[in-house]
Backbone and ligand atoms as CSV (ligand in chain L), in Angstrom:
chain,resi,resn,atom,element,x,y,z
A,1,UNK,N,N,-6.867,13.057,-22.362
A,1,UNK,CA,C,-6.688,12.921,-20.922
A,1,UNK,C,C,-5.457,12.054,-20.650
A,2,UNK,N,N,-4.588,12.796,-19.728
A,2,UNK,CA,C,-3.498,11.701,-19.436
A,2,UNK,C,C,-3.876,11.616,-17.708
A,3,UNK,N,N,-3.503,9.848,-17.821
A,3,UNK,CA,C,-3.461,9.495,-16.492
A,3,UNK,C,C,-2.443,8.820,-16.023
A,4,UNK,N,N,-1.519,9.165,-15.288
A,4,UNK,CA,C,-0.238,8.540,-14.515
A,4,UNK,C,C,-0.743,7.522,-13.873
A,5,UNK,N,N,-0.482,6.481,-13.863
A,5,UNK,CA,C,-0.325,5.415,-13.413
A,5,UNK,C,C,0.891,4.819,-12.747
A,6,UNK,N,N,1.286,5.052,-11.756
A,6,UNK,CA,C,2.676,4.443,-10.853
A,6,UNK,C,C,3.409,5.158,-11.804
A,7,UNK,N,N,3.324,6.642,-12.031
A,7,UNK,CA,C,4.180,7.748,-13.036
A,7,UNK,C,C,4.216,7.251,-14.004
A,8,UNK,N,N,3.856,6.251,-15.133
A,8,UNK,CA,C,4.078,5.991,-16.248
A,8,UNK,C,C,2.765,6.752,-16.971
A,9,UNK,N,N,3.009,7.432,-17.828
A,9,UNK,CA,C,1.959,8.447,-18.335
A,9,UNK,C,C,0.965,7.112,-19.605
A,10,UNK,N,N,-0.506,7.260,-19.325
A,10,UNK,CA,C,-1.203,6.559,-20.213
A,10,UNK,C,C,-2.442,7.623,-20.895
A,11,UNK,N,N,-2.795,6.942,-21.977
A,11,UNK,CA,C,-3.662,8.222,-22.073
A,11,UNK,C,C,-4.813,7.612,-22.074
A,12,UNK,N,N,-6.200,7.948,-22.099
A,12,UNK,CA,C,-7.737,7.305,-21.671
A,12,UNK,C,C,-8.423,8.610,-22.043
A,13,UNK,N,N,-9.513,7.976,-22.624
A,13,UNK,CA,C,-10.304,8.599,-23.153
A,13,UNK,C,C,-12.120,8.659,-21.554
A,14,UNK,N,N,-12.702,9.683,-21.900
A,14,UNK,CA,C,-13.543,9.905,-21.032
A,14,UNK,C,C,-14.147,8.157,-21.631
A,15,UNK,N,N,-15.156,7.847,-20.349
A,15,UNK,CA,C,-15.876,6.648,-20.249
A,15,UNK,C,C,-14.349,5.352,-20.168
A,16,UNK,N,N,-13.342,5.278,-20.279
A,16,UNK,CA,C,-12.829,4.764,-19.766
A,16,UNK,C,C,-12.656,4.273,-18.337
A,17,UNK,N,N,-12.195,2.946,-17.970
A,17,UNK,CA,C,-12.378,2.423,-16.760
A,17,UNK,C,C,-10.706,2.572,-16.408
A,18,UNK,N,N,-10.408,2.886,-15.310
A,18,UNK,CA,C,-9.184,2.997,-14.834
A,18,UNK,C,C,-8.279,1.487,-14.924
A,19,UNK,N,N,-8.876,0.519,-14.460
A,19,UNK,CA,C,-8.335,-0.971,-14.740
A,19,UNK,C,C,-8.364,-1.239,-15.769
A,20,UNK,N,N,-8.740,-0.682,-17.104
A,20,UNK,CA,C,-8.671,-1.080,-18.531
A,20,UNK,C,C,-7.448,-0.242,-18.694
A,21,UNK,N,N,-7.545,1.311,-18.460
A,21,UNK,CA,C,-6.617,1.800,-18.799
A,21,UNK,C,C,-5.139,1.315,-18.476
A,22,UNK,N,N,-4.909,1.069,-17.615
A,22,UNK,CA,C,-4.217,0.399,-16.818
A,22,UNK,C,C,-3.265,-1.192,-17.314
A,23,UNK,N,N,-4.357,-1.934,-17.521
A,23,UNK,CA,C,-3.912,-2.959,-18.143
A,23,UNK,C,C,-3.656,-3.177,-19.663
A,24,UNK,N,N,-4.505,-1.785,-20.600
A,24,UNK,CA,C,-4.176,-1.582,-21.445
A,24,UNK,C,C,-2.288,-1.304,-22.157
A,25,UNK,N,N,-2.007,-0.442,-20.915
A,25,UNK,CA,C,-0.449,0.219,-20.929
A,25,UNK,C,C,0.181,-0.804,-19.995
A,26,UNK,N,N,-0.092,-1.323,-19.853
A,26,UNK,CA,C,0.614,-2.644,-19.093
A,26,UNK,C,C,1.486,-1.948,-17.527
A,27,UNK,N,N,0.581,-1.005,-16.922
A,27,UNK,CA,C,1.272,-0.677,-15.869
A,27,UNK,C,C,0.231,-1.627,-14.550
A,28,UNK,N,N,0.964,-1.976,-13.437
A,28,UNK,CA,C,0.682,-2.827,-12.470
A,28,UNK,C,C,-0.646,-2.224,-11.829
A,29,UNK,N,N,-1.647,-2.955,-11.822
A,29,UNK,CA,C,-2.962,-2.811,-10.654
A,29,UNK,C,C,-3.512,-4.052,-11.110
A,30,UNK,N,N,-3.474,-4.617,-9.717
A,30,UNK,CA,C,-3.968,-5.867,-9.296
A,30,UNK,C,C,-5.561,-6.501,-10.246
A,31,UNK,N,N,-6.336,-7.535,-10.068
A,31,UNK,CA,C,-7.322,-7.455,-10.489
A,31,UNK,C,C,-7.925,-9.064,-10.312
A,32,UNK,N,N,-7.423,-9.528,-9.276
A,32,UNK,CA,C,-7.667,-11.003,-8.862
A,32,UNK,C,C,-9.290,-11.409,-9.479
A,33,UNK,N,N,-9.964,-10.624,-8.539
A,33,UNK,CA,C,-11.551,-11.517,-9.297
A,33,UNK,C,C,-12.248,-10.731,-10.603
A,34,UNK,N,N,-11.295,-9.883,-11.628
A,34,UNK,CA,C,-11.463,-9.980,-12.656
A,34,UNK,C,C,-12.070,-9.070,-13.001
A,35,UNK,N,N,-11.659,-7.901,-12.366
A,35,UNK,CA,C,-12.822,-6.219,-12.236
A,35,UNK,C,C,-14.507,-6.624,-11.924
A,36,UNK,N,N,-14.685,-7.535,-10.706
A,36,UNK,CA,C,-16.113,-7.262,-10.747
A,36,UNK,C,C,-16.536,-6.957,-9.135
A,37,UNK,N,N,-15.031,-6.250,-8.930
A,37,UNK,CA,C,-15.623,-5.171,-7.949
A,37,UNK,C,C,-15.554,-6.150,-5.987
A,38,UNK,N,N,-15.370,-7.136,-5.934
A,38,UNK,CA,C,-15.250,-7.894,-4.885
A,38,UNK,C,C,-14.290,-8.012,-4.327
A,39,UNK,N,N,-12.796,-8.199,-5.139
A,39,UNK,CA,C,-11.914,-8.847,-4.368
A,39,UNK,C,C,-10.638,-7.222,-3.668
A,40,UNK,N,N,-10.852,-6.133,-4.258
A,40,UNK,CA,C,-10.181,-5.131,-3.650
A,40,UNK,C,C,-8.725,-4.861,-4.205
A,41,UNK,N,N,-8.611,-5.704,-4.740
A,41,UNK,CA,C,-6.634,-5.995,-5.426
A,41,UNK,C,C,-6.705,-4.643,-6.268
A,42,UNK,N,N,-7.458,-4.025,-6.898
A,42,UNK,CA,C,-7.632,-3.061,-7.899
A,42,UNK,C,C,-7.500,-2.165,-6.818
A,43,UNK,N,N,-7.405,-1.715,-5.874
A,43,UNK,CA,C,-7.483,-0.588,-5.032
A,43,UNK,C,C,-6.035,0.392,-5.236
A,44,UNK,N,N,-6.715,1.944,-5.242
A,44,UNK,CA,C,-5.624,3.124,-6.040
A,44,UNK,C,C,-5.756,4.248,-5.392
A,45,UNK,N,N,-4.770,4.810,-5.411
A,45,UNK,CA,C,-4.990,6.056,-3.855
A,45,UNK,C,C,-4.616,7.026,-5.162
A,46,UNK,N,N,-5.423,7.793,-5.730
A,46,UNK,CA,C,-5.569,8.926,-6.625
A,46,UNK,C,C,-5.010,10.267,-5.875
A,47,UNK,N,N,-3.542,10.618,-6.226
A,47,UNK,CA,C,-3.480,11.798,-5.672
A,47,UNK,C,C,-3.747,13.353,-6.534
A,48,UNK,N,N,-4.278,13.335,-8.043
A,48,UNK,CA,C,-4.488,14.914,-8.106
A,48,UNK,C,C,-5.619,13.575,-9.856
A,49,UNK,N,N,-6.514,14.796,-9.756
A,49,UNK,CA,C,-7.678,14.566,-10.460
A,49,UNK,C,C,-8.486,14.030,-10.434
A,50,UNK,N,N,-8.888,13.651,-9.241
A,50,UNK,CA,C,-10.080,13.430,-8.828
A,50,UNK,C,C,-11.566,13.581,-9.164
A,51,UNK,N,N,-11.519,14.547,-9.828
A,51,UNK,CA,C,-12.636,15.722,-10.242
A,51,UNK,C,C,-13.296,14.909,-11.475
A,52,UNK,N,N,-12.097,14.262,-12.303
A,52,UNK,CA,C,-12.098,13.681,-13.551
A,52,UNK,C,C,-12.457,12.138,-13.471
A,53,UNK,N,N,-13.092,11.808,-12.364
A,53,UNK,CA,C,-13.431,10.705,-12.155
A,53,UNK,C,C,-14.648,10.417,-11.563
A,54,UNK,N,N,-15.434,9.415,-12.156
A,54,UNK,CA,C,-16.733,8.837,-11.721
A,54,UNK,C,C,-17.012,8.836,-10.165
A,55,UNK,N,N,-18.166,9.339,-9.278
A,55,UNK,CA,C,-18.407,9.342,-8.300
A,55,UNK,C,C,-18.618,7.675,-7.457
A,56,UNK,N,N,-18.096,7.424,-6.441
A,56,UNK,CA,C,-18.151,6.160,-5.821
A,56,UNK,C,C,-19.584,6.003,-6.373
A,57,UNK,N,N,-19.704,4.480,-6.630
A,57,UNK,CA,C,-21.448,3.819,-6.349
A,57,UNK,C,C,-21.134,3.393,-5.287
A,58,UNK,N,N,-22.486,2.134,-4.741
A,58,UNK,CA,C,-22.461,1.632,-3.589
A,58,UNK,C,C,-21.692,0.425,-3.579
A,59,UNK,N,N,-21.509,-0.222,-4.921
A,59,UNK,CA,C,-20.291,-1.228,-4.448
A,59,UNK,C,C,-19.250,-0.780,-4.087
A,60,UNK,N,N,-18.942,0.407,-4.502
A,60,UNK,CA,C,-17.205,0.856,-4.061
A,60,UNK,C,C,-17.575,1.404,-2.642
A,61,UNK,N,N,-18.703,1.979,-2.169
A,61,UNK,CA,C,-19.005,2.363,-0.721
A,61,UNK,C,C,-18.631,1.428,0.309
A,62,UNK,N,N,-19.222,-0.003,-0.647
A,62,UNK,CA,C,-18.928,-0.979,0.450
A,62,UNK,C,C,-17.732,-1.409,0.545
A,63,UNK,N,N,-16.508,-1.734,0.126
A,63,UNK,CA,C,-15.021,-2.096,0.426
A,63,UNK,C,C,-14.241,-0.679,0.644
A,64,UNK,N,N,-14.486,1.030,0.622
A,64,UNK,CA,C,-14.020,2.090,0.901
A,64,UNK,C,C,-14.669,2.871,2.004
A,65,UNK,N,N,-14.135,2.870,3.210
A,65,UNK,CA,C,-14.987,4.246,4.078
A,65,UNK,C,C,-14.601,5.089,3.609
A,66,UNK,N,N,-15.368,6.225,4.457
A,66,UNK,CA,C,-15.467,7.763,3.931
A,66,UNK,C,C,-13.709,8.125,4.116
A,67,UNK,N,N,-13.111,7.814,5.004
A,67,UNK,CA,C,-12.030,8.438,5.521
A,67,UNK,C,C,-10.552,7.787,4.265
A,68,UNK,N,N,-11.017,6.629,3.741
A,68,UNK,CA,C,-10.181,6.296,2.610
A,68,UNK,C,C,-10.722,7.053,0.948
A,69,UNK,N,N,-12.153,7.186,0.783
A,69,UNK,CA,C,-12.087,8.196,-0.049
A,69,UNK,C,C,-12.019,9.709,-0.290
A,70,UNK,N,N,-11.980,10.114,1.337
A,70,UNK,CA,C,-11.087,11.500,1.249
A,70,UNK,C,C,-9.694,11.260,0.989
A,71,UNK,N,N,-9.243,10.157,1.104
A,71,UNK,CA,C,-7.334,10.177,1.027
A,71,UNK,C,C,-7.059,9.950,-0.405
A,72,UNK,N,N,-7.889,9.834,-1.670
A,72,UNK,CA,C,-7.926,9.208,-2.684
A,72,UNK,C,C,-8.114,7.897,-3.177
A,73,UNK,N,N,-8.644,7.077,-1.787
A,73,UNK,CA,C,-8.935,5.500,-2.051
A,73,UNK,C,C,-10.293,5.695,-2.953
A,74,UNK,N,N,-9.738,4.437,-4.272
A,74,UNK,CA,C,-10.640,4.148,-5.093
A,74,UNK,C,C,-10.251,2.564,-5.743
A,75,UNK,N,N,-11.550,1.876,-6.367
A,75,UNK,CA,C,-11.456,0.947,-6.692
A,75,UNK,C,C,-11.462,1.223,-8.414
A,76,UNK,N,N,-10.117,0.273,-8.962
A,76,UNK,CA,C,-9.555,0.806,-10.342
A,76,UNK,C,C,-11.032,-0.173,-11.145
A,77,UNK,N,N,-11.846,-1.036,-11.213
A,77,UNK,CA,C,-12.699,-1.901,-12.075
A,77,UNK,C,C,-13.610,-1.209,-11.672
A,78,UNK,N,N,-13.975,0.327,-10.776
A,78,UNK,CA,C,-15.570,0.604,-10.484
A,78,UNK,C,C,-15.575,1.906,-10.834
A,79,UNK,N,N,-14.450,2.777,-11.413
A,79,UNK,CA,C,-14.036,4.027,-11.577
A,79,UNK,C,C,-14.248,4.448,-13.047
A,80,UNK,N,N,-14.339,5.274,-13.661
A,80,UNK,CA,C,-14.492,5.532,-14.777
A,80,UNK,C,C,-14.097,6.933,-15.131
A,81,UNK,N,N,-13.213,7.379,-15.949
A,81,UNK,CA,C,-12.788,8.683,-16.437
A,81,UNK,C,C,-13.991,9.169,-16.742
A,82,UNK,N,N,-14.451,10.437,-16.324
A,82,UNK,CA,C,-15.461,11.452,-16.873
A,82,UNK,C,C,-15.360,12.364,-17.516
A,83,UNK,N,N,-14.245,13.036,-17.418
A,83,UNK,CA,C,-13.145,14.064,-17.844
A,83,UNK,C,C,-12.811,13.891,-19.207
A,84,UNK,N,N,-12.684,15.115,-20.632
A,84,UNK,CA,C,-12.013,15.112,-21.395
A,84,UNK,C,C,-10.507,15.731,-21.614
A,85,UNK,N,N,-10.514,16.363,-20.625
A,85,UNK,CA,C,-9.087,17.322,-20.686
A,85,UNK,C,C,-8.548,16.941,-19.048
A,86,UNK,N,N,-7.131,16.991,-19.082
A,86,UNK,CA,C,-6.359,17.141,-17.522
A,86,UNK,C,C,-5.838,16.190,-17.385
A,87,UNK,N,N,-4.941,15.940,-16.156
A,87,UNK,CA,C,-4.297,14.810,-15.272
A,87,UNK,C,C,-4.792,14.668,-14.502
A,88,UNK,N,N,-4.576,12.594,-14.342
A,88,UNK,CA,C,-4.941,11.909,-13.107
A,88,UNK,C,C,-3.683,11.771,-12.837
A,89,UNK,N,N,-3.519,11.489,-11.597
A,89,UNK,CA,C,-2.358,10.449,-11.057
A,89,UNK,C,C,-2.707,9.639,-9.695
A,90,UNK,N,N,-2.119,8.478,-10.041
A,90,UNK,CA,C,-2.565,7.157,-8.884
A,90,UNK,C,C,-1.455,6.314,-8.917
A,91,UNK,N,N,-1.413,5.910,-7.661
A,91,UNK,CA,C,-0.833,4.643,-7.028
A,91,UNK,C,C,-1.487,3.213,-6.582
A,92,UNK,N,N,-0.861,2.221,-7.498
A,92,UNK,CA,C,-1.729,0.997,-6.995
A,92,UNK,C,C,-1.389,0.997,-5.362
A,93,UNK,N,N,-2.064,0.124,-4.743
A,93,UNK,CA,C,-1.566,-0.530,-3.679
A,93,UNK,C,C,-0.373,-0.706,-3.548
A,94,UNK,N,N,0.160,-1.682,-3.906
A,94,UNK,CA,C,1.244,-2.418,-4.219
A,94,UNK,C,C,2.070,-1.672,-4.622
A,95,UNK,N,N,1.878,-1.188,-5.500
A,95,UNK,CA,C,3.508,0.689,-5.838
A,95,UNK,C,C,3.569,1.296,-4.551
A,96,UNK,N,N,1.959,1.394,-3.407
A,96,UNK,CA,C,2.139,2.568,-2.698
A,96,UNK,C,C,3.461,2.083,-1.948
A,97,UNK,N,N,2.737,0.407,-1.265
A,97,UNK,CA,C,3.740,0.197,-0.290
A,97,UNK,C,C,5.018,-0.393,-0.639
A,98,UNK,N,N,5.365,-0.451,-2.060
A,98,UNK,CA,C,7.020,-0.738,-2.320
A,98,UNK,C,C,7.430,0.462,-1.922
A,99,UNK,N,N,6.837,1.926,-2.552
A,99,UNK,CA,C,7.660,2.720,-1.715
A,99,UNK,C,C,7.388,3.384,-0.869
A,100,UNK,N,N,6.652,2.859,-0.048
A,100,UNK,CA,C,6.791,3.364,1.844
A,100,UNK,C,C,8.037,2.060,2.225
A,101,UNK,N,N,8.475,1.232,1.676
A,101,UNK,CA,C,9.350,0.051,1.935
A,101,UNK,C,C,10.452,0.550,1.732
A,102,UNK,N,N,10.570,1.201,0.704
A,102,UNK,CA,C,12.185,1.498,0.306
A,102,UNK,C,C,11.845,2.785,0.138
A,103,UNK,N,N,11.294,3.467,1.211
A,103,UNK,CA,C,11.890,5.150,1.498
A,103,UNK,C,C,11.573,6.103,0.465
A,104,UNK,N,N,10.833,6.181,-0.805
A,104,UNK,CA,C,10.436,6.614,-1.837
A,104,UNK,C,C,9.017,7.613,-2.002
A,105,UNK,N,N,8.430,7.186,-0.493
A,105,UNK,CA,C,7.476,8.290,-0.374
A,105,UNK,C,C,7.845,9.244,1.152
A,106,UNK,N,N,9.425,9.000,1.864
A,106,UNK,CA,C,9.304,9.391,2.522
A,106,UNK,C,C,10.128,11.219,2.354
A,107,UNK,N,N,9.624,12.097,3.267
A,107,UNK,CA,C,9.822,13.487,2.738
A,107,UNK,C,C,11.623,13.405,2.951
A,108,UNK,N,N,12.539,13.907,1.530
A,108,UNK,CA,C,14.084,14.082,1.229
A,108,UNK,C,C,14.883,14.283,2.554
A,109,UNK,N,N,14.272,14.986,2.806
A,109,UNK,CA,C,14.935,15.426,4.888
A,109,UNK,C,C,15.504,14.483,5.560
A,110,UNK,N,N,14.329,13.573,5.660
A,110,UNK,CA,C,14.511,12.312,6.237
A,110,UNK,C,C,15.222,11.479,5.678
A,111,UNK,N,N,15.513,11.181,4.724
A,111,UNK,CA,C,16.189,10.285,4.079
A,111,UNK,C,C,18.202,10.513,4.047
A,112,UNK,N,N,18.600,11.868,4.575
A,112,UNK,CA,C,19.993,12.245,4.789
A,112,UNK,C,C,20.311,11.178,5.914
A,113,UNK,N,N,21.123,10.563,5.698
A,113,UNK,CA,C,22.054,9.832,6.781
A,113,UNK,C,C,22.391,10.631,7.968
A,114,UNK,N,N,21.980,9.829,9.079
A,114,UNK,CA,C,22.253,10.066,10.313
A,114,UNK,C,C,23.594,9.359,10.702
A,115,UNK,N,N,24.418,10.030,11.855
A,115,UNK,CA,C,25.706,9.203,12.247
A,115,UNK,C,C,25.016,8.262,12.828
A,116,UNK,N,N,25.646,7.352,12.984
A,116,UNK,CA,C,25.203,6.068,14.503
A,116,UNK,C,C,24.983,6.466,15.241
A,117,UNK,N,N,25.606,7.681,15.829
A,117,UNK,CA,C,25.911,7.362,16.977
A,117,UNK,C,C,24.112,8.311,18.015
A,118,UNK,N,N,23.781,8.679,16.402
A,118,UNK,CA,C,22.144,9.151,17.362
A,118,UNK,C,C,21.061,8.424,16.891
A,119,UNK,N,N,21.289,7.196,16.235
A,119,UNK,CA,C,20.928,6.462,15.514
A,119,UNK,C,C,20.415,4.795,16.900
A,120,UNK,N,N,21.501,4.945,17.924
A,120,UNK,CA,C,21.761,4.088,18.542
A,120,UNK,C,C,22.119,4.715,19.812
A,121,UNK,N,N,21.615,4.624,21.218
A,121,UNK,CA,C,21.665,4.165,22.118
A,121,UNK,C,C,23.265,3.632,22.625
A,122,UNK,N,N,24.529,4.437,23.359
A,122,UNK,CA,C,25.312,3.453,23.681
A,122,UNK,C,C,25.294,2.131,24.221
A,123,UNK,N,N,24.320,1.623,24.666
A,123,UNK,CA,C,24.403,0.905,25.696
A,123,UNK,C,C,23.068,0.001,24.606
A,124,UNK,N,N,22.102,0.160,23.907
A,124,UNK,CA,C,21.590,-0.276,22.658
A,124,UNK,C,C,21.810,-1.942,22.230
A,125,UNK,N,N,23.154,-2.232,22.179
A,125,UNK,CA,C,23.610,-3.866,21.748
A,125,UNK,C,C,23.660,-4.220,23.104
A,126,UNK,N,N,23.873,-3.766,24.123
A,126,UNK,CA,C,24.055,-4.515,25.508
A,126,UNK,C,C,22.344,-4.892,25.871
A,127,UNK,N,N,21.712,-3.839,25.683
A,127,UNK,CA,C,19.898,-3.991,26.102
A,127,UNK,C,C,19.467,-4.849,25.239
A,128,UNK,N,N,20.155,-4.924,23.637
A,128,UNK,CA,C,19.328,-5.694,23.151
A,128,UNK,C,C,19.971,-7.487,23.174
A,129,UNK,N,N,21.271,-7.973,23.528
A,129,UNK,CA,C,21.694,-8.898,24.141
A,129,UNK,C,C,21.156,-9.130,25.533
A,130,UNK,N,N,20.639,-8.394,26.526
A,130,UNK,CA,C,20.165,-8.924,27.789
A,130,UNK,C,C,18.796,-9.608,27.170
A,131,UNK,N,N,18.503,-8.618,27.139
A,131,UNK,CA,C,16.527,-9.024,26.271
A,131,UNK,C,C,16.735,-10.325,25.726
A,132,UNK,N,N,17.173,-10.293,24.576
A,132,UNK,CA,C,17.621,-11.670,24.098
A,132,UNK,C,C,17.819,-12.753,25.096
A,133,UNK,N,N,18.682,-13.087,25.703
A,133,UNK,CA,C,19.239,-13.430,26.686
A,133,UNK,C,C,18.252,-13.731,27.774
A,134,UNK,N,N,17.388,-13.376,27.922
A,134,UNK,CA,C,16.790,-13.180,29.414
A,134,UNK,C,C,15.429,-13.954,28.281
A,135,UNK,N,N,14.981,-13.779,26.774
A,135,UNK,CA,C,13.899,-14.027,26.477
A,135,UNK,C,C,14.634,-16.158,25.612
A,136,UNK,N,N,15.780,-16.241,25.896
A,136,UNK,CA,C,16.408,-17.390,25.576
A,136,UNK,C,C,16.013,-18.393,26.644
A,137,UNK,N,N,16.714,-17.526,27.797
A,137,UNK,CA,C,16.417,-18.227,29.017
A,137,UNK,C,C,15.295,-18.813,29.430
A,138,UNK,N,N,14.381,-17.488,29.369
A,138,UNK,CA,C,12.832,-18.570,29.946
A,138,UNK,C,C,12.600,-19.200,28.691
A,139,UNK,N,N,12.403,-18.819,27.383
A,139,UNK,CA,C,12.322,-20.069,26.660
A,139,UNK,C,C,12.860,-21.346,26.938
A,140,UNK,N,N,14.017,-21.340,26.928
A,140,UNK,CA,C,14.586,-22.958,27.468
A,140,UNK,C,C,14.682,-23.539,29.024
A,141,UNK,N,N,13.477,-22.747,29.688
A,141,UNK,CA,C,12.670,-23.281,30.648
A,141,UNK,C,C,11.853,-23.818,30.561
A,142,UNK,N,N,10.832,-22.926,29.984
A,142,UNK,CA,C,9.813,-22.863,29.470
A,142,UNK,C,C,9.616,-24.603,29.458
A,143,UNK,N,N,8.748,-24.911,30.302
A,143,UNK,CA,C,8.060,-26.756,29.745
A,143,UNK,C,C,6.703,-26.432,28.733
A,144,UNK,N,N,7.228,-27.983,28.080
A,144,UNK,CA,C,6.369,-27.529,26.755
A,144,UNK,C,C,5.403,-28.486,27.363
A,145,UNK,N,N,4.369,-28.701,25.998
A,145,UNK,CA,C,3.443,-29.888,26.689
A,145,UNK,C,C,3.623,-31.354,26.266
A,146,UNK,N,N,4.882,-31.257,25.243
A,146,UNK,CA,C,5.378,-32.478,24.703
A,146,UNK,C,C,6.010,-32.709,26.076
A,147,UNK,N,N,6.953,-32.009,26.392
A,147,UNK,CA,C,7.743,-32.533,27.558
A,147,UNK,C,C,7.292,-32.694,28.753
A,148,UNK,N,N,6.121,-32.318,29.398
A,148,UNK,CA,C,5.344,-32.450,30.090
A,148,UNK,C,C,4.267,-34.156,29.894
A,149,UNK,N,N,3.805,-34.469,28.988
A,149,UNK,CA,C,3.409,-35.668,28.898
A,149,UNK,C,C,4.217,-36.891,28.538
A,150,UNK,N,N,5.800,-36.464,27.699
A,150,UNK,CA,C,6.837,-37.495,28.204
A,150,UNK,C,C,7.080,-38.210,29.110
A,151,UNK,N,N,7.040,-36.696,30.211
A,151,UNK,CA,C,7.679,-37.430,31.625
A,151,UNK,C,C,6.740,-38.146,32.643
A,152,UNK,N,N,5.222,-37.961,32.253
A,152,UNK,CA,C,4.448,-38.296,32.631
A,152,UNK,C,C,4.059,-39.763,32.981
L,1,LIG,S1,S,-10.504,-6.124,-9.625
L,1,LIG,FE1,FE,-11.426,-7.026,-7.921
L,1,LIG,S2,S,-12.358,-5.355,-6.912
L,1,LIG,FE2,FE,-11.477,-4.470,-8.670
């Protein structure tokens, strides 16, 4: 059985735990309170093999709703390979959102450079200097309550 892990291919044998596997190949998933299922840091959005994996219990019921384990949310210390043959693949947490951060899960399309100039608003640096400007102002109106019991 191979299981991708943040694309680094590992291999695991059925009855394997996904956070062993994991830390075995030294690829990143969290594991703060030590795989015993509480603290959530192990959390992995499984996108293809699913099938090949242990059915939620009720501890993983309780830190996953239904609507995160239809998306592939699973907890990596409560999971267990069942499967002898096929691919998993998963994303820790933490991989997912480095790349929703740096554009890596977003669809190629999107990612072609736009000119400025539809990018921006002509008038864009002027709205966002008034705003500014206007949110400067009442700030340095603004009485505080230090300055209010000073003058007191
Ligand atoms: S390592 Fe803490 S819940 Fe899995």
């Amino acid at each position: 059985m191979i299981i991708y892990i943040n694309d680094k291919a590992c291999e695991a044998q059925k009855g394997d735990i996904l956070l062993e596997v994991a830390r075995r190949n030294k690829c990143h998933i969290g594991y703060i309170c030590g795989g015993n299922g509480i603290c959530q840091s192990c959390f992995v959005t499984v996108s293809e093999g699913m099938e090949h994996l242990s059915k939620p219990g009720s501890d993983e019921k309780a830190f996953i709703s239904d609507r995160l384990f239809e998306a592939g949310g699973r907890l990596a210390c409560r999971t267990r390979v069942t499967g002898e043959k096929g691919t998993i693949r998963l994303l820790s947490r933490t991989e997912n959102l480095k790349r929703i951060v740096l554009g890596l899960n977003v669809p190629a399309s999107s990612l072609t450079p736009r000119p400025l100039d539809t990018m921006f608003s002509k008038n864009s640096r002027k709205e966002q200097a008034a705003s500014l400007k206007e949110y400067g102002t009442e700030e340095s109106t603004r009485e505080r309550p230090s300055q209010k019991s000073a003058a007191e």
